[in-house]
C-alpha positions in Angstrom: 3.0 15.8 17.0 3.6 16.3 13.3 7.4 15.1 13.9 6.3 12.4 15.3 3.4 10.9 12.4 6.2 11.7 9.9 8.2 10.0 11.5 5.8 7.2 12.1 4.9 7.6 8.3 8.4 6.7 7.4 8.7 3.8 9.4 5.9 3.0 7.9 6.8 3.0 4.5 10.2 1.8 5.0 8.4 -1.3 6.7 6.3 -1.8 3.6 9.4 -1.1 1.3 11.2 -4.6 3.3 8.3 -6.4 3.1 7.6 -5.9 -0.7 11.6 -6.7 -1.2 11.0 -10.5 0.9 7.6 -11.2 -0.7 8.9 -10.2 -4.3 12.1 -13.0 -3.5 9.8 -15.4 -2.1 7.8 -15.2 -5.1 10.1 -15.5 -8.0 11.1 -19.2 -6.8 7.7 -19.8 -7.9 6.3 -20.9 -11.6 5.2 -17.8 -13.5 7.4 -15.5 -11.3 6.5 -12.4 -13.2 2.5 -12.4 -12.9 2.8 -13.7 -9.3 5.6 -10.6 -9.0 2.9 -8.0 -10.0 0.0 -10.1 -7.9 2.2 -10.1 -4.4 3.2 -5.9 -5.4 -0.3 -5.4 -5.2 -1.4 -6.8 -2.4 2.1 -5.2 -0.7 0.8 -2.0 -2.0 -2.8 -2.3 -0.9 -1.9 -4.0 2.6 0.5 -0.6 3.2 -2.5 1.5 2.3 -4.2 0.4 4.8 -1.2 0.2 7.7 -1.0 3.5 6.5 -4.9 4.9 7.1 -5.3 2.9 10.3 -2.2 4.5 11.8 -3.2 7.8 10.2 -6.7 7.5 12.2 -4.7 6.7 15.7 -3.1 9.6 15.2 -6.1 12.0 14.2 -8.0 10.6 17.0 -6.1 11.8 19.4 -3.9 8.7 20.9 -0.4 9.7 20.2 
């Protein structure tokens, strides 16, 4: 089981990784590309946080 949430952890974070990438390219065709840079890391960041707890709470419970 523990093979399996690491495994599901790194998915995880290599999901949030490509995400962050596309979202920090989409942003920097925008005005101000550096402060909306940091703003869309942020919310990348915060948004894999919480992918992260709510998959961490699947697993605890009992439903992998």
């Amino acid at each position: 089981m523990r093979a399996a949430c690491a495994s599901a952890s790194a998915a995880a974070v290599l999901s949030g990784i490509r995400l962050v990438g596309k979202l920090l390219l989409h942003s920097s065709r925008r005005p101000h590309p550096r402060r909306q840079q940091w703003r869309v890391l942020r919310r990348a960041c915060e948004l894999l946080v919480r992918q992260e707890r709510e998959q961490l709470a699947y697993v605890t419970q009992g439903n992998a």
